[in-house]
FIVEXNU-706692 format. One record per residue (C-alpha): x, y, z. Coordinates in nm, 3 decimals. Layout:
// FIVEXNU-706692
X,Y,Z
X,Y,Z $
...
***
This chain:
// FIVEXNU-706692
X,Y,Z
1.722,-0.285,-0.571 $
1.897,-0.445,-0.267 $
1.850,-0.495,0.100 $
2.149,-0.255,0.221 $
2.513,-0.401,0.254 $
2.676,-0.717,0.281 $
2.574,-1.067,0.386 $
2.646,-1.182,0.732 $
2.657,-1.526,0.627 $
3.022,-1.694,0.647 $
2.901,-1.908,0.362 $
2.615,-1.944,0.062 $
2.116,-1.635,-0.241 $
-0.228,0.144,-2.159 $
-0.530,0.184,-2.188 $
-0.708,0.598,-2.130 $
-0.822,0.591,-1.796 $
-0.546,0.373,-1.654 $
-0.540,0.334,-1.255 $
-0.180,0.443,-1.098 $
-0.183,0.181,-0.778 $
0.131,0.375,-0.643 $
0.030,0.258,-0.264 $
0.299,0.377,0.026 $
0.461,0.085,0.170 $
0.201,-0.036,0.446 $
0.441,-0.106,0.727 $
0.338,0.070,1.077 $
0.238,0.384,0.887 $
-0.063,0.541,0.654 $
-0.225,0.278,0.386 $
-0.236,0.559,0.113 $
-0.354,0.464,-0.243 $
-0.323,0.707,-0.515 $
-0.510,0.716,-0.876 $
-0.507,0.874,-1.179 $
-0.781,0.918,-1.474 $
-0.785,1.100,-1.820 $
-1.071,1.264,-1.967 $
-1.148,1.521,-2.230 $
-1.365,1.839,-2.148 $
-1.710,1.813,-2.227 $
-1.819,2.212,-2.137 $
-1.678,2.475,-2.022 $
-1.964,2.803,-1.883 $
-1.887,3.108,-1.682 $
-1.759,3.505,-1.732 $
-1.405,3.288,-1.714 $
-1.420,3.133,-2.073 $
-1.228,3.350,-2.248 $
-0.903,3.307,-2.002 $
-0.941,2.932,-1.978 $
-0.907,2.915,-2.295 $
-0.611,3.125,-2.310 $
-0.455,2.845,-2.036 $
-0.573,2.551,-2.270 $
-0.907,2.504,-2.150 $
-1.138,2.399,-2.491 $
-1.352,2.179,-2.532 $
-1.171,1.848,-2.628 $
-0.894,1.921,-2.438 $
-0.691,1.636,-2.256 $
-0.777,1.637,-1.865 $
-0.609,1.451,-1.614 $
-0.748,1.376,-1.309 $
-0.540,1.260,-0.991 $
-0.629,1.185,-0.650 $
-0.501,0.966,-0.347 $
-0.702,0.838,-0.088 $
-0.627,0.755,0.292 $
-0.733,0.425,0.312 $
-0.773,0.355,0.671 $
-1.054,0.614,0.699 $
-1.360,0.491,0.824 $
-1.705,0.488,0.726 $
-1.861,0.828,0.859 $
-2.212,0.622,0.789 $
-2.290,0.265,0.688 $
-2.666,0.253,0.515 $
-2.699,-0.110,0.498 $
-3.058,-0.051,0.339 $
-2.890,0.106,0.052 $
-2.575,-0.032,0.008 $
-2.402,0.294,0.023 $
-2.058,0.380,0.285 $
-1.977,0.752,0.296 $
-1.669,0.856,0.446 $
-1.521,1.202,0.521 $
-1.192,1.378,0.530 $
-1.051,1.092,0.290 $
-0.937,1.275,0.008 $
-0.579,1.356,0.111 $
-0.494,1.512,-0.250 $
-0.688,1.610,-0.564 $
-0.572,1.788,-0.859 $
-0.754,1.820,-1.217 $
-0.497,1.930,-1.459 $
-0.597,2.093,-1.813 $
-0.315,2.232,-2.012 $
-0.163,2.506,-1.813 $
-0.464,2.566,-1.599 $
-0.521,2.329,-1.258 $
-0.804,2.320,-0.980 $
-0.738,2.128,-0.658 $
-0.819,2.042,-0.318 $
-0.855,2.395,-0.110 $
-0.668,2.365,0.196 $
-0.870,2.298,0.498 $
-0.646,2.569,0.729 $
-0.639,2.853,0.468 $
-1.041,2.904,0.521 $
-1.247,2.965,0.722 $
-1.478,2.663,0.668 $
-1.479,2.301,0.705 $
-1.472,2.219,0.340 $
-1.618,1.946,0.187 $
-1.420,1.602,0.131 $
-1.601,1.335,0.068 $
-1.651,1.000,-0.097 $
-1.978,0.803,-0.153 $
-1.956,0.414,-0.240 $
-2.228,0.213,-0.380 $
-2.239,-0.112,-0.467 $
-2.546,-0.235,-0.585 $
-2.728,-0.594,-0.517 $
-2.981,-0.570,-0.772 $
-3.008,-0.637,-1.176 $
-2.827,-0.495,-1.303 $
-2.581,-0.471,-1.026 $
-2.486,-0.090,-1.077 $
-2.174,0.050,-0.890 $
-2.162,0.428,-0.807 $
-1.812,0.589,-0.684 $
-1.903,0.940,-0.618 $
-1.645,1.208,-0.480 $
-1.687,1.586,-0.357 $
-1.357,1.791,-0.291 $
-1.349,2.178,-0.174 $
-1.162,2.332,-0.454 $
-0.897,2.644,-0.534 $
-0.786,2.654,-0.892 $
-0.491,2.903,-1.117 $
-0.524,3.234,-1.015 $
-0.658,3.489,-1.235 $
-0.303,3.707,-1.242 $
-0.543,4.074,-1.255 $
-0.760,3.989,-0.902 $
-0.536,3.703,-0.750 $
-0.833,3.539,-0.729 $
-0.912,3.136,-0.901 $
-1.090,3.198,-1.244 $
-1.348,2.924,-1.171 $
-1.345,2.908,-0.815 $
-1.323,3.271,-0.666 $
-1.052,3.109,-0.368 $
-1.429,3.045,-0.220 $
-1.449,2.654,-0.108 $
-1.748,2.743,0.035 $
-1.927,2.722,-0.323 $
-1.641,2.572,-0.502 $
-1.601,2.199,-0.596 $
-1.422,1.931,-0.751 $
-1.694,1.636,-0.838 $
-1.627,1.358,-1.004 $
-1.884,1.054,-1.083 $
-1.820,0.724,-1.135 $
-2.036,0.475,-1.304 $
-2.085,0.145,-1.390 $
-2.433,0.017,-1.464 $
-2.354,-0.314,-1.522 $
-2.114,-0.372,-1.164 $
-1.756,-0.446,-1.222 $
-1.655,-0.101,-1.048 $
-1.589,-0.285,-0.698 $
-1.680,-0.591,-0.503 $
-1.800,-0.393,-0.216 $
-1.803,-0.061,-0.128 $
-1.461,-0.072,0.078 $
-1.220,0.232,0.013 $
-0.950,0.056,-0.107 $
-1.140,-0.210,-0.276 $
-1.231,0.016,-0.585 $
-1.087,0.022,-0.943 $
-1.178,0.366,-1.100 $
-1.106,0.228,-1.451 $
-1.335,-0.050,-1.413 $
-1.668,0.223,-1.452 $
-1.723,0.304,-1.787 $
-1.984,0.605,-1.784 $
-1.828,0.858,-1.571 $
-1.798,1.208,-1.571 $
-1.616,1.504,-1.320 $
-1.642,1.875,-1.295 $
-1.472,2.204,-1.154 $
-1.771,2.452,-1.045 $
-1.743,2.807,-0.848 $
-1.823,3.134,-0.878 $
-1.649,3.187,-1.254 $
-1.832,2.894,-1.398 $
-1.792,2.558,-1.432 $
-1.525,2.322,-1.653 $
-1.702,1.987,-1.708 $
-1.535,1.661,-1.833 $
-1.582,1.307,-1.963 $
-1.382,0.960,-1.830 $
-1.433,0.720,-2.051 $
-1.362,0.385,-1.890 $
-1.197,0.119,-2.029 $
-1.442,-0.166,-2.166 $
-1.284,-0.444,-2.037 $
-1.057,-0.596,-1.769 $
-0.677,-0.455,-1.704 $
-0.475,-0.649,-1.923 $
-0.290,-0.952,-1.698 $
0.056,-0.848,-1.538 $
0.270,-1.039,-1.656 $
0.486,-1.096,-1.332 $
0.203,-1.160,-1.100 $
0.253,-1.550,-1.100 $
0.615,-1.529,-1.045 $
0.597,-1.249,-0.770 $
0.359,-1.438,-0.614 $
0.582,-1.751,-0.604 $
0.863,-1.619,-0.509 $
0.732,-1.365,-0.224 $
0.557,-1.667,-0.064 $
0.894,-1.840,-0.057 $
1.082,-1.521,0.080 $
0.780,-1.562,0.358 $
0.935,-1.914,0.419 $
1.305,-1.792,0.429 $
1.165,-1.567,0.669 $
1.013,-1.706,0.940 $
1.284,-2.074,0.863 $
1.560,-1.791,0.914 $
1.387,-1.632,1.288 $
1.315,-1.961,1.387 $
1.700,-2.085,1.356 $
1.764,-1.820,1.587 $
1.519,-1.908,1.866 $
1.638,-2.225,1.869 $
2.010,-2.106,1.907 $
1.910,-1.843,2.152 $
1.778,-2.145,2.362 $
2.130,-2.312,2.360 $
2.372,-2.359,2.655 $
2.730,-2.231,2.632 $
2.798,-2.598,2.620 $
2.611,-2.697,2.361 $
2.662,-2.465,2.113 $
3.050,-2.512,2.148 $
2.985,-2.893,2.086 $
2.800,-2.795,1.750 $
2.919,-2.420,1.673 $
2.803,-2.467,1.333 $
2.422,-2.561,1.355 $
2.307,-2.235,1.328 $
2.484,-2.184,1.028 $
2.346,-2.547,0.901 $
1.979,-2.448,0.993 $
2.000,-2.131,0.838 $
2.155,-2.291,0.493 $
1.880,-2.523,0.513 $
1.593,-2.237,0.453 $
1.779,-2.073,0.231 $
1.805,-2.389,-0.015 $
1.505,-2.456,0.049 $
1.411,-2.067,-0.052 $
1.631,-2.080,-0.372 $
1.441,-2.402,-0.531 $
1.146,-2.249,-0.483 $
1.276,-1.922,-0.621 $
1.420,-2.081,-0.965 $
1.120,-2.322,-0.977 $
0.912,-1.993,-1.068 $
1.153,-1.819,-1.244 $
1.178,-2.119,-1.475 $
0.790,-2.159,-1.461 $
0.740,-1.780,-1.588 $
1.013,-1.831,-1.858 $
0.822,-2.168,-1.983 $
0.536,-1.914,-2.018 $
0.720,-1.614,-2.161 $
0.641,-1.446,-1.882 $
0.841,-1.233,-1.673 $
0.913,-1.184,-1.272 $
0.999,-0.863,-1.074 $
1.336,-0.921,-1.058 $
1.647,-1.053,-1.292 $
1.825,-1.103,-0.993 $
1.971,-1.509,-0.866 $
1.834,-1.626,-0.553 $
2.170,-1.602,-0.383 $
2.200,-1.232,-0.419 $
1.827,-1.221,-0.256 $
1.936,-1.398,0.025 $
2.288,-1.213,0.086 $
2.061,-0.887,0.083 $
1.812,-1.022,0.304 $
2.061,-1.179,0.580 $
2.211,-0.840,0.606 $
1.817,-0.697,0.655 $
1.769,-0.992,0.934 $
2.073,-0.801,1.086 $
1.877,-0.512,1.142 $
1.620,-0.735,1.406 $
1.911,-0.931,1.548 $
2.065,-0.575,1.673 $
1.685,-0.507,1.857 $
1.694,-0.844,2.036 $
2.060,-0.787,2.107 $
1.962,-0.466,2.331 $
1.802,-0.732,2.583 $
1.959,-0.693,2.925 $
2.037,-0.999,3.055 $
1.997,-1.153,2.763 $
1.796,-1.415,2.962 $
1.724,-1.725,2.696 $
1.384,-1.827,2.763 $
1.287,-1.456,2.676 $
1.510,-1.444,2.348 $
1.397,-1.712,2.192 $
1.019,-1.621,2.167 $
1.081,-1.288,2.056 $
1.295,-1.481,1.738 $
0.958,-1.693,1.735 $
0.727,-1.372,1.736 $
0.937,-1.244,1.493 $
0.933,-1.541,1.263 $
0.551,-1.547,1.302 $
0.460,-1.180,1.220 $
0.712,-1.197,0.865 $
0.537,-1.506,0.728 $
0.183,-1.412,0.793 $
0.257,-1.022,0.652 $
0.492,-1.171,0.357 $
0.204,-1.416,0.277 $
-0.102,-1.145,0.259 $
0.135,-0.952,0.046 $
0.194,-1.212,-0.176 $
-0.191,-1.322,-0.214 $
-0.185,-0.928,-0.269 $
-0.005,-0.918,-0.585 $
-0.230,-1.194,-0.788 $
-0.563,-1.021,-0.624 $
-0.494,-0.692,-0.496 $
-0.709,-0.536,-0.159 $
-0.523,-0.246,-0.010 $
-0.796,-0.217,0.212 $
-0.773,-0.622,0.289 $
-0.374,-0.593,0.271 $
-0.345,-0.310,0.586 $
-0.556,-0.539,0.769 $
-0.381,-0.856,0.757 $
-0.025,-0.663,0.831 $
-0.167,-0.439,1.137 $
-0.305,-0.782,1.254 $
0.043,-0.961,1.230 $
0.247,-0.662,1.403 $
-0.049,-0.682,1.648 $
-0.005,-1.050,1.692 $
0.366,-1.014,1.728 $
0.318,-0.696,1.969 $
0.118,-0.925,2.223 $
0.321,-1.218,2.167 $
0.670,-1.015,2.271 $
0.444,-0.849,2.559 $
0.382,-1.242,2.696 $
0.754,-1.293,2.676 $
0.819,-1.014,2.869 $
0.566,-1.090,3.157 $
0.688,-1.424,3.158 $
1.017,-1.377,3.243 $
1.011,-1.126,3.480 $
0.794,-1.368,3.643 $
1.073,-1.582,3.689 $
1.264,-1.325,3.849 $
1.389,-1.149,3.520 $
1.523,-0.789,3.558 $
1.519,-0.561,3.220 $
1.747,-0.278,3.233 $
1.617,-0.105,3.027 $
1.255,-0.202,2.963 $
1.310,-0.415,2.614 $
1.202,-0.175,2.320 $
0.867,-0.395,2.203 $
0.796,-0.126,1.988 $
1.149,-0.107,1.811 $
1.173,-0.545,1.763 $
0.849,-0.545,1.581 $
0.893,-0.223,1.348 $
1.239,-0.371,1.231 $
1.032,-0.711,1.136 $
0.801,-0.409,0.961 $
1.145,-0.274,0.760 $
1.237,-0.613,0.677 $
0.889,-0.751,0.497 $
0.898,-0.430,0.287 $
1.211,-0.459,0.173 $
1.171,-0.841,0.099 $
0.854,-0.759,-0.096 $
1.043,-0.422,-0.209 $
1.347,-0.643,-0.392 $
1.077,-0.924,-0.538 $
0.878,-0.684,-0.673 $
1.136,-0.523,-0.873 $
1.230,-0.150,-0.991 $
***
C-alpha cells in the first residue's frame, strides 16, 4: 500500500462471536463502525417451519449476524437515573443470515411507516456492574417464491423485527454507554431473534469468555504512526518557514528547505526502525514490511497534494502562506496522534471527536489567516478554498495511517 506516485524529494524513507471493526476512514465524512456475530438457532415457531427448513433453517444451524452502526448519531434520550442512552435511526444496515434464508433491515422508503431502529445502551454502576446492549430493527426477510411475500415477516415492518440482546452480567461489555464505545463480543449471555407474522426464528450468541487475544502489531503501529505524526507536522512546518523567506534569502541558502525537511525525516526513520527492531526483539510484528525510506518517498508525494491547495493563493502574500503551512502542520499531528493512541485502545466514538476537533482547529486557524491579511490590505482573487487546504491535510492523515497500518 503506497501514498500515490513518486517522491518530490531531490534527495533521501478467532474466537465465535468475533467483532469485525471494519470502520470507514474518519476523515471529513461518516464515522461508520460495522460488526459481525455468530450464533446457532435456538427455536424456530410459525405456519413457516416447514420452508425454513427447506432454506437451512434447523435448529442448530450456524447464524450470522451483521450490522453497522452510524456512529455520530446522537442520543435521542439520556436517563442519567438509569444509566441507559437510546438512540434512533442508527442502524444503517442489519442482516441475519441462516443458510440460504436472510432477514434484514426493511427499508424505511418502501413503507408506509416509520419503522423501528433503535439501540438501547446500559451500563450499569452497581454490583455486579451488568451491561445491556439492546437493538430493535424493522425487518423484511427471503420471500416466500408462491405469495412474494417474507416467510417470517409478511413484508409487514409494522409487526416485524430483528432483536438482538446483549448481555453481560458481570460488565466488561463497554465502559460507558457511548455508541462506538461497545465490544459486542465482550457480553457473554446474549441472544437475537427474527419475529413477524410467519413466526419467529430465535438464536443464541455465545460470547467469548475472555478478552480479544492481543494484536500483535499494536505496539509497533502505535510507534511508528506517532512518528509519521512528527514527520508530519516537522515536514508543514519547513514550509512555513520557507514561505516566510525573501527572494533574497532563499537564493543565499536555496537548500534549507531541503536540509529542514531531511532533518524530520531522519528524525522519522530512527524512530521508525527503533520499533520495528523493538517488535522483532519481541517476535512481534508491525503493519507494514516496508523501510522507512519508501514511507517517506510515498508520503512527500501525499504532502504534494496540500502544497498544490496553498499554491492556488492569489498573491501568494507570505505572511498568509506561512500560517496556513502552520495550521496544516498542527491539524496532522494532533489527528495522527489520536489515531495512534487509537490503535493500542480503540474509541471510534473518542477517535471522530479528536479528528473533527483538529480539522475544526485548523478551519478557524486558516479563517484568522485570512482576516489577517486582508487586513493589511490583502486582495484574494479568488477567495482561498479553506475548505479544500484542510480536506487535503484530511487525505493525507488517512493515507499515513492507511500505509502504517498495513494491507
Amino acid at each position: 500500500m503506497t501514498f500515490g506516485k513518486a517522491s518530490r524529494r531531490l534527495g533521501t524513507v478467532a474466537a465465535v462471536g468475533l467483532l469485525l471493526l471494519s470502520m470507514s476512514p474518519a476523515s471529513a465524512g461518516a464515522a461508520e463502525q460495522s460488526y459481525h456475530l455468530t450464533g446457532k438457532v435456538s427455536l424456530i415457531q410459525g405456519t413457516a417451519q416447514a420452508k425454513l427448513a427447506g432454506l437451512g433453517v434447523t435448529k442448530g444451524a450456524a447464524v450470522s449476524i451483521d450490522w453497522t452502526v452510524e456512529l455520530t448519531t446522537p442520543p435521542y434520550f439520556d436517563n442519567v437515573g438509569t444509566h441507559t442512552k437510546e438512540y434512533h435511526g442508527a442502524i444503517t444496515a442489519m442482516k441475519i443470515q441462516i443458510g440460504t434464508w436472510a432477514a434484514q433491515g426493511a427499508d424505511p422508503n418502501a413503507f408506509n411507516t416509520v419503522p423501528v431502529n433503535k439501540i438501547d445502551i446500559f451500563h450499569g454502576p452497581f454490583m455486579p456492574p451488568e451491561d445491556n446492549l439492546d437493538m430493535w430493527r424493522s425487518s423484511v426477510d427471503t420471500a416466500d417464491p408462491n405469495t412474494g411475500l417474507g416467510l417470517v415477516t409478511g413484508n409487514d415492518p409494522n409487526g416485524s423485527q430483528i432483536i438482538i440482546h446483549l448481555f453481560a452480567p458481570m460488565g466488561s461489555g463497554s465502559a460507558d454507554n457511548v455508541l462506538g464505545d461497545q465490544d459486542p463480543t465482550q457480553y457473554p449471555e446474549s441472544n437475537g431473534a427474527v419475529s413477524g407474522v410467519g413466526g419467529a426464528v430465535a438464536f443464541a450468541i455465545p460470547g467469548i469468555t475472555g478478552p480479544p487475544p492481543p494484536d500483535p502489531t499494536a505496539s509497533c503501529r502505535s510507534a511508528q504512526i506517532a512518528s509519521a505524526a512528527a514527520l508530519c507536522q516537522g515536514t508543514l512546518k519547513c514550509l512555513a518557514v520557507r514561505a516566510k523567506q525573501t527572494p533574497a534569502q532563499i537564493a543565499k541558502n536555496p537548500g534549507s528547505l531541503q536540509t529542514c525537511e531531511d532533518k524530520a525525516s531522519a528524525k522519522f526513520a530512527t524512530a521508525f526502525d527503533k520499533a520495528t527492531a523493538a517488535a522483532a526483539k519481541k517476535g512481534l510484528s508491525c503493519g507494514t514490511t516496508e523501510p522507512a525510506a519508501t514511507f517517506i518517498s510515498n508520503f512527500d508525494t501525499a504532502v504534494d497534494a496540500v502544497i498544490a491547495v496553498v499554491d492556488t493563493i492569489h498573491p501568494p502574500a507570505p505572511l498568509f502562506v506561512s500560517p496556513w503551512y502552520t495550521a496544516a502542520g498542527a491539524m496532522c499531528a494532533a489527528a495522527v496522534k489520536a489515531e495512534s493512541k487509537d490503535v493500542k485502545k480503540p474509541s471510534p466514538a473518542t477517535l471522530a471527536q479528536l479528528r473533527a476537533a483538529a480539522r475544526a482547529k485548523a478551519t478557524t486557524l486558516a479563517n484568522k489567516a485570512i482576516a489577517k491579511a486582508e487586513s493589511k490590505g490583502v486582495n484574494f482573487d479568488p477567495a482561498p478554498d479553506v475548505t479544500a487546504l484542510v480536506d487535503s491535510i484530511d487525505a493525507l492523515i488517512d493515507d499515513i495511517v492507511t500505509e502504517l497500518n498495513g494491507p
